[in-house]
PAMI-480505 format. One record per residue (C-alpha): residue number from 1; residue in three letters; x negated, y, z negated. Coordinates in steps of 0.25 Angstrom, whole numbers, always signed. Each point is the difference from the previous one (the first is absolute). Layout:
<atoms>
{atom NUM, 'ALA', {X, Y, Z}};
...
</atoms>
This chain:
<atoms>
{atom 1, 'UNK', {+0, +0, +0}};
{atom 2, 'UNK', {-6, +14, +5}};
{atom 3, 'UNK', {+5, +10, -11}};
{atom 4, 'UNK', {-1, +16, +6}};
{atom 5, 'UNK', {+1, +14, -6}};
{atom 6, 'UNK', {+4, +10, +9}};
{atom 7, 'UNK', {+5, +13, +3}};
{atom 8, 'UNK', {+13, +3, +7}};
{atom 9, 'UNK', {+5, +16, +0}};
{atom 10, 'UNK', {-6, +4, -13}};
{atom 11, 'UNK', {+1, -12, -8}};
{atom 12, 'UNK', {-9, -11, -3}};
{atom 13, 'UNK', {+7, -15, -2}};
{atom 14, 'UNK', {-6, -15, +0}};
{atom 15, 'UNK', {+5, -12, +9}};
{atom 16, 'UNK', {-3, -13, +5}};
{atom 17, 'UNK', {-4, +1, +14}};
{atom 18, 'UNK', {+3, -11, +10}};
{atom 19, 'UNK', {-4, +3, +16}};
{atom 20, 'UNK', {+4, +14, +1}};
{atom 21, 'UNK', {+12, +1, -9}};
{atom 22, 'UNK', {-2, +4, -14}};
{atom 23, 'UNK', {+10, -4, -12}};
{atom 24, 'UNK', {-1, +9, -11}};
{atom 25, 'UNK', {-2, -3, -15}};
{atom 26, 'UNK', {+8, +5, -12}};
{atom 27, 'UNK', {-10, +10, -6}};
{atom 28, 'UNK', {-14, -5, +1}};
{atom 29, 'UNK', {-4, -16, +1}};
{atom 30, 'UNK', {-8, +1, -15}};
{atom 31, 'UNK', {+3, -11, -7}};
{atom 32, 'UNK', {+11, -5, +9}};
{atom 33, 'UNK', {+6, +1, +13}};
{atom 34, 'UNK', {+15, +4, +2}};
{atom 35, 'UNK', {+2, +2, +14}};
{atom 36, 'UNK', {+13, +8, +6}};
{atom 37, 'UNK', {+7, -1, +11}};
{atom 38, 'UNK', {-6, +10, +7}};
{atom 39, 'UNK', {-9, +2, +11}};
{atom 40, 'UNK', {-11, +8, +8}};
{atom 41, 'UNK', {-6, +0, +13}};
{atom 42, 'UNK', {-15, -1, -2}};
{atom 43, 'UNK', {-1, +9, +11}};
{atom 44, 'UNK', {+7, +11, -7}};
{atom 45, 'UNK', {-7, +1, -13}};
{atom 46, 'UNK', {-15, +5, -3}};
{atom 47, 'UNK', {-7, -11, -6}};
{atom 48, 'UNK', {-7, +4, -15}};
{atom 49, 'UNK', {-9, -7, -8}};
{atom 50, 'UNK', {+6, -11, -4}};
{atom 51, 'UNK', {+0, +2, -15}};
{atom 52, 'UNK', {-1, +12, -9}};
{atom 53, 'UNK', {-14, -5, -10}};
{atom 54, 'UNK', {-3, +8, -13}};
{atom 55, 'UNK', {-12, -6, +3}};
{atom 56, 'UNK', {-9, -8, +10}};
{atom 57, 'UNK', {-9, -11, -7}};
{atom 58, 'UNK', {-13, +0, +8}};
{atom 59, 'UNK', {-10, -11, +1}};
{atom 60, 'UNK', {-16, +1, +6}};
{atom 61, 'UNK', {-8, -12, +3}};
{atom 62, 'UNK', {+11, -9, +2}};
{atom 63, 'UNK', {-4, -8, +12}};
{atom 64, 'UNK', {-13, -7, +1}};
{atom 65, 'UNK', {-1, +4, +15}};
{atom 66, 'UNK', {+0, +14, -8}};
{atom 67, 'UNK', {-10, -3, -11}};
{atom 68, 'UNK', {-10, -6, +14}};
{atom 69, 'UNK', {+1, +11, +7}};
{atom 70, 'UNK', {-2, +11, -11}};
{atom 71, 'UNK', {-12, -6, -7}};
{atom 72, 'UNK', {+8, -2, -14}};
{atom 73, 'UNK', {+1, -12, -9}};
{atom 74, 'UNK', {+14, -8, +0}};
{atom 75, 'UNK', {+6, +9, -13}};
{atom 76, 'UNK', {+4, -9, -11}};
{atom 77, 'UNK', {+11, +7, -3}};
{atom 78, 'UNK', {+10, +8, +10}};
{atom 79, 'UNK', {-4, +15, +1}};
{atom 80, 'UNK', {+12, +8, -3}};
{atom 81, 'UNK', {+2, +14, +4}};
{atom 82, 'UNK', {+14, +10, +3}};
{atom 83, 'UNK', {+4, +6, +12}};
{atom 84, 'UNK', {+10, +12, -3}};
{atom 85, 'UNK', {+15, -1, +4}};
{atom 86, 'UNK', {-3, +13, +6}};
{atom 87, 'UNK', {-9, -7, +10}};
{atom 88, 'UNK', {+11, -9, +5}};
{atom 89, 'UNK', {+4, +3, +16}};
{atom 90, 'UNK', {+8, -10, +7}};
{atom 91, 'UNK', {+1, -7, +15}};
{atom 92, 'UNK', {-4, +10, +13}};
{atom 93, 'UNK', {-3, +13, -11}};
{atom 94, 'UNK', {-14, +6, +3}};
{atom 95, 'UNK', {-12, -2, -10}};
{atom 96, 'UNK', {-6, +13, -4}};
{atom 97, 'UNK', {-17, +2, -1}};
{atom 98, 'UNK', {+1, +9, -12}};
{atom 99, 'UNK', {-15, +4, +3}};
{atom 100, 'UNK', {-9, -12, -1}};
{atom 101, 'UNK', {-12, -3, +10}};
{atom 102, 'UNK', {+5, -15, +1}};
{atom 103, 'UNK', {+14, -4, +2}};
{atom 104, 'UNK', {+1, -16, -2}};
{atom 105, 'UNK', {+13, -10, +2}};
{atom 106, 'UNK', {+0, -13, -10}};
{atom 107, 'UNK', {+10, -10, +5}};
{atom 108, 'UNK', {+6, -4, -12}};
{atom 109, 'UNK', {+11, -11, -5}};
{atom 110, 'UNK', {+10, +6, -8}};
{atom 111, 'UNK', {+10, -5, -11}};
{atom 112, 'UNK', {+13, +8, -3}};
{atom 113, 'UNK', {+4, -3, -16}};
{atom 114, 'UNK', {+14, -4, -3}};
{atom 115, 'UNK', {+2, +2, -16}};
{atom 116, 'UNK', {-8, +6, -10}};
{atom 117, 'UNK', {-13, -10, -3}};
{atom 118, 'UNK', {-7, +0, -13}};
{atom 119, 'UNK', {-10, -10, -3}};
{atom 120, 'UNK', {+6, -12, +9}};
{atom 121, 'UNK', {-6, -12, +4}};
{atom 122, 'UNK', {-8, -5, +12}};
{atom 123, 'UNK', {+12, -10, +0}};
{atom 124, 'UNK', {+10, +8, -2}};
{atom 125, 'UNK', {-5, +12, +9}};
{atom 126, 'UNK', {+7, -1, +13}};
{atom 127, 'UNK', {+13, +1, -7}};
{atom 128, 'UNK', {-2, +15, -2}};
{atom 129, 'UNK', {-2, +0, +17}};
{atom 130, 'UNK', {+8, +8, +7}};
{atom 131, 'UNK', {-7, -3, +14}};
{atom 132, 'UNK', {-13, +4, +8}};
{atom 133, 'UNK', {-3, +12, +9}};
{atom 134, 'UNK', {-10, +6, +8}};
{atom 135, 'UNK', {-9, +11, -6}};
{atom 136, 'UNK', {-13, +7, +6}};
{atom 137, 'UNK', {-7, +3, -13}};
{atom 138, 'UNK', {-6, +14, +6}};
{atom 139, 'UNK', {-14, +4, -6}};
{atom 140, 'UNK', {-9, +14, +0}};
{atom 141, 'UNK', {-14, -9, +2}};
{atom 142, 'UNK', {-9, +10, -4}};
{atom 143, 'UNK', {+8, +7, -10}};
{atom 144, 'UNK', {+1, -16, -4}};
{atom 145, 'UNK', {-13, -1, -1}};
{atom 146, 'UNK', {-5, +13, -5}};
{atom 147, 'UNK', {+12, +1, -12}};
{atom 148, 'UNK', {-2, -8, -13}};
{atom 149, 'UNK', {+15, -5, +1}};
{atom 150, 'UNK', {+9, -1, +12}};
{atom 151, 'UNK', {+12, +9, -2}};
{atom 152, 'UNK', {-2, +10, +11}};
{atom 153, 'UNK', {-7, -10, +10}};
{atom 154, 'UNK', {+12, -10, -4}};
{atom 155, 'UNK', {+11, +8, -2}};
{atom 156, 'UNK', {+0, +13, +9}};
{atom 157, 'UNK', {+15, +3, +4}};
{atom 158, 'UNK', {+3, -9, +14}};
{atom 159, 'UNK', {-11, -11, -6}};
{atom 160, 'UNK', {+12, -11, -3}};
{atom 161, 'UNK', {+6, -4, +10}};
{atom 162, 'UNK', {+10, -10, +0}};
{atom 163, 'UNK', {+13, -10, +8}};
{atom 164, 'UNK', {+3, +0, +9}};
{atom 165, 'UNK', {+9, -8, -10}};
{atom 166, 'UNK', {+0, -11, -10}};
{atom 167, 'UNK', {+2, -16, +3}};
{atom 168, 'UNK', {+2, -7, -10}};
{atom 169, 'UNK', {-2, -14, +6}};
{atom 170, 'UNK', {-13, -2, -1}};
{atom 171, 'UNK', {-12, -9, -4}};
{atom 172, 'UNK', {-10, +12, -5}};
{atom 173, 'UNK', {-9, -12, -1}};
{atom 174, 'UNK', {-2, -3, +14}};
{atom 175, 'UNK', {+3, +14, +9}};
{atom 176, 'UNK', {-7, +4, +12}};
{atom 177, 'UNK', {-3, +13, +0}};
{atom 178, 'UNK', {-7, +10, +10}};
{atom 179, 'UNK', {-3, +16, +2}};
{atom 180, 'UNK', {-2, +6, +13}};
{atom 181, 'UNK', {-7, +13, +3}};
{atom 182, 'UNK', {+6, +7, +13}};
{atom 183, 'UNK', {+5, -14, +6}};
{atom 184, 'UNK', {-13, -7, -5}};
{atom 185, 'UNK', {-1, -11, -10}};
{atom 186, 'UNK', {-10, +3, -12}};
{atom 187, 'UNK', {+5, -8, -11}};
{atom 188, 'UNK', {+6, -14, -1}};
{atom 189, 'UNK', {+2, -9, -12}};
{atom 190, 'UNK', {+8, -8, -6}};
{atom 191, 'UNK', {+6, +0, -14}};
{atom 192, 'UNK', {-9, -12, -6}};
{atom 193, 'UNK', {-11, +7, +1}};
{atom 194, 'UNK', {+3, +9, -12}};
{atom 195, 'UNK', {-9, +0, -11}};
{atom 196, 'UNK', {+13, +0, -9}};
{atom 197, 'UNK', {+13, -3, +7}};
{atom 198, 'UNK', {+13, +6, -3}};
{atom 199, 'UNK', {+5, -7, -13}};
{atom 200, 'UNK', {-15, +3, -7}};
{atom 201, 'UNK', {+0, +12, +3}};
{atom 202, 'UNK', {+16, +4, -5}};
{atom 203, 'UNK', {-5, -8, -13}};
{atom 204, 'UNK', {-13, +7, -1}};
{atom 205, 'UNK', {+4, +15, +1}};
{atom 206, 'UNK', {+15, -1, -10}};
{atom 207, 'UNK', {-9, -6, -10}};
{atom 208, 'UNK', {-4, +16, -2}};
{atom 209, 'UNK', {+10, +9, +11}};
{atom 210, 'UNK', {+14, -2, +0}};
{atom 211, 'UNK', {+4, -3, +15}};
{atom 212, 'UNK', {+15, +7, +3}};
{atom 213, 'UNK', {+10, -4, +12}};
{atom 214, 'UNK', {-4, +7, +13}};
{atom 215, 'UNK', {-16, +1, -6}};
{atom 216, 'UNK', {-10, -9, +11}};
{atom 217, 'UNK', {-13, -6, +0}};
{atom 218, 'UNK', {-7, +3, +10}};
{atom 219, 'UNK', {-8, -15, +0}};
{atom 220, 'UNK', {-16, +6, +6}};
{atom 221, 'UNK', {-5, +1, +14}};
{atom 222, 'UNK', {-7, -10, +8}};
{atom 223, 'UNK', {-15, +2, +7}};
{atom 224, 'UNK', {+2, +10, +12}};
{atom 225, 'UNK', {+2, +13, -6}};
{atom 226, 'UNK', {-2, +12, +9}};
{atom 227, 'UNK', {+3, +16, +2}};
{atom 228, 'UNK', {+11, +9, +7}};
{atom 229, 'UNK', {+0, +11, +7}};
{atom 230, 'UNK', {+11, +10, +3}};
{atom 231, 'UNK', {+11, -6, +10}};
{atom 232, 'UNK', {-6, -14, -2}};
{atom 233, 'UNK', {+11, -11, -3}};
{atom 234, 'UNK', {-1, -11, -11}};
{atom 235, 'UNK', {+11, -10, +0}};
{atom 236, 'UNK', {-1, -13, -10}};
{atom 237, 'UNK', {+8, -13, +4}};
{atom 238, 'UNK', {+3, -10, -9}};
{atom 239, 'UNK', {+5, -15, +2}};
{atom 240, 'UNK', {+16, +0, -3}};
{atom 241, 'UNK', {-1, +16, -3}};
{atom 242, 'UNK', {-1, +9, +12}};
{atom 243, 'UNK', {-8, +12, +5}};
{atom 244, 'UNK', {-4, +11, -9}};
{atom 245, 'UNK', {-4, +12, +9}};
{atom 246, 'UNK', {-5, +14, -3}};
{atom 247, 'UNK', {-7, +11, +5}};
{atom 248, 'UNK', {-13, +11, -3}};
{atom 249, 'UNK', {+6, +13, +0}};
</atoms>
């Protein structure tokens, strides 16, 4: 099931969407789903971010093709680090270069939160799934590498984007995902290559941070990194997701 937010006049709802017709949900679809009988062309509404995080849940060195190509030990421990709500942008919206020297893209697997997680087990941990999107973890490089924290090289306005919606049948074990720079593939992996997969992670981080409905992981990129220029297009395709697509203004 492909859950989407949208805007239609000035409004913003949720549905379920199925080929180009969009059924709309009572409300929002945390913790549950109650869909009306009503419905939308998706060729009439602008699609959103699919969900509204107070937070996003980042994670660096995640991958091994990662750890390789950077040079860094495999951590023994997930490396956490926040990403604003303020930095959220959804499908086709441009991503903004607020000034840095080196714009980069991080294809990235993200996991959209259904209920309120505190201190859950790795067995219990998909429970408090809602589904899995695309998101471009966006990154300043040399603000990266010259600050001693990430907030502005990870967390600029535009630097999150996410969708183009969430699926919520899906093995986030085993997931093909890619990144393509101006049609061209850069990055490709699949999900069982994380250094910690989907359940360690959520069991990890709610053993400190309180993870909401609506608040994503954003899982860690694969090897492949590489900068964007103004006008340059980055689109991220995920197995039994879709295309997430944006711009460099």
């Amino acid at each position: 099931m492909k859950i989407v937010r949208y805007s239609i006049g000035s409004k913003a709802e949720y549905g379920i969407l199925d080929g180009e017709q969009i059924q709309v949900i009572d409300g929002t679809p945390f913790p549950e789903i109650k869909k009306l009988n009503q419905f939308r062309k998706l060729s009439e509404v602008k699609l959103l971010a699919p969900c509204e995080p107070t937070k996003v849940v980042a994670i660096g060195l995640n991958y091994y093709s990662h750890c390789k190509e950077t040079n860094n030990p495999v951590p023994k421990e997930p490396m956490m680090f926040y990403k604003p709500s303020s930095s959220v942008i959804g499908p086709e919206d441009k991503i903004h270069n607020p000034g840095c020297d080196r714009l980069d893209w991080e294809t990235e697997f993200g996991v959209v939160m259904k209920a309120q997680a505190k201190k859950v087990s790795e067995k219990d941990a998909l429970k408090y799934v809602l589904g899995y999107t695309c998101f471009n973890d966006v990154t300043a490089r040399d603000w990266q590498a010259k600050d001693s924290q990430w907030s502005r090289a990870k967390g600029s306005d535009t630097f999150s984007p996410i969708g183009p919606w969430i699926e919520t049948e899906l093995d986030p074990g085993n997931t093909e995902i890619a990144g393509y720079h101006n049609g061209e593939l850069k990055q490709k992996v699949n999900t069982n290559d994380l250094v910690f997969g989907v359940p360690a992670l959520i069991s990890y981080i709610t053993k400190f941070i309180t993870l909401f409905p609506g608040d994503v992981i954003a899982t860690g990129t694969p090897a492949g990194i590489g900068p964007m220029k103004s006008g340059d297009t980055f689109e991220i395709k995920i197995e039994g997701i879709g295309t997430l697509r944006n711009t460099i203004a």
